[in-house]
C-alpha positions, 0 to 999 in steps of 0.5 A: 492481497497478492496485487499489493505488492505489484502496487507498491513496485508501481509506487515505487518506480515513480518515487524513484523517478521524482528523485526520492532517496531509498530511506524516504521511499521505504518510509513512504511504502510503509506508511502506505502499507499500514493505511491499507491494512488499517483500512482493511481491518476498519472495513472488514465487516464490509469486506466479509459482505462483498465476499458472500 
């Protein structure tokens, strides 16, 4: 869980550089959060299996 943010502040460094606005980047960062822990919480039976 602790790479997600280093993710997002690379995310967002390059939606700063292709000129996106503060407000549309943090709706972009967000919507890529939720389908991360979506994802996470679809796949977690698989995710218990890689653990063990």
């Amino acid at each position: 869980m602790e790479s997600l943010p280093v993710r997002k502040t690379g995310v967002n460094a390059m939606l700063i550089h292709q000129g996106m606005e503060q407000p549309e980047r943090l709706t972009q960062l967000n919507q890529m959060a939720i389908t991360q822990i979506t994802s996470l919480l679809r796949h977690k039976d698989q995710t218990k299996k890689l653990n063990t």
